[in-house]
N, C-alpha and C positions, 0 to 999 in steps of 0.2 A: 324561538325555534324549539321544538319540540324531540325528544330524545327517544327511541323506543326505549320500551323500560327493558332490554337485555341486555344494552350497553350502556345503557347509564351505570356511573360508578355506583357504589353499592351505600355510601355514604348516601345518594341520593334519591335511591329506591324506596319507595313506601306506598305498598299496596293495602288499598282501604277495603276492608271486606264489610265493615258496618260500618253504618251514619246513623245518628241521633233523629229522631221523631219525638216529636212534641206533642201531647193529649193535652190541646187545652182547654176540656174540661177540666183534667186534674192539676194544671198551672195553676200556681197561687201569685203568681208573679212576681216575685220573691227578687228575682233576679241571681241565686246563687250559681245556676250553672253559666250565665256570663260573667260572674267573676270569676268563677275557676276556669276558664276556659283561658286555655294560653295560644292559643291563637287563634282569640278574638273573631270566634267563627259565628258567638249566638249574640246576635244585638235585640235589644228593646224597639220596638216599632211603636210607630204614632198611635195603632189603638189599643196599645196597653201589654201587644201581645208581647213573646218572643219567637225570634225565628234563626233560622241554621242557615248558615251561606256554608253549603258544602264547598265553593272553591276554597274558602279557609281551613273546612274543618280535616284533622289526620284518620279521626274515627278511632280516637282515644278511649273513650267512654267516660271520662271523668266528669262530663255533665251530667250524666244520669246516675253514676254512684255519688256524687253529692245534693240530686235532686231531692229536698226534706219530703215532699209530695209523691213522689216515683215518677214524674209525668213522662219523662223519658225515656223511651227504651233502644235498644240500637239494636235496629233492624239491619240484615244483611241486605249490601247493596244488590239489588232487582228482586229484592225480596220485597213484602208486608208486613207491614208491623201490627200486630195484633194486640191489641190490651184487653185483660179478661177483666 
């Protein structure tokens, strides 16, 4: 069951204004930002890549300030993510 987010306890409110995008040309596949992700939002896929399951992710950014690469950036959600 779904809660409008005006009555939900506030305990339970978390509104995501960015999500993580992934340049993988500049992945090295390292895999650091699915360790530091704490809920297990970017898995390892079968062709080497990694990928974001937004239903997991909060739109922390902690996968992209520990990306050694930069590959990540967090784009606002219904925005574009641009990398120069």
């Amino acid at each position: 069951m779904l809660i409008p987010q005006e009555l939900a306890p506030s305990s339970l409110r978390h509104v995501i204004t960015h999500r993580p995008v992934i340049n993988f040309h500049l992945c090295g596949k390292c895999g650091t930002c699915a360790n530091f992700c704490r809920k297990q939002a970017i898995n390892h896929q079968h062709n080497g890549n990694y990928e974001v399951f937004l239903d997991n992710c909060i739109g922390c950014g902690v996968c992209a300030t520990v990306c050694p690469n930069g590959a990540i950036e967090m784009a606002e959600v219904g925005g574009i993510a641009s990398f120069a």
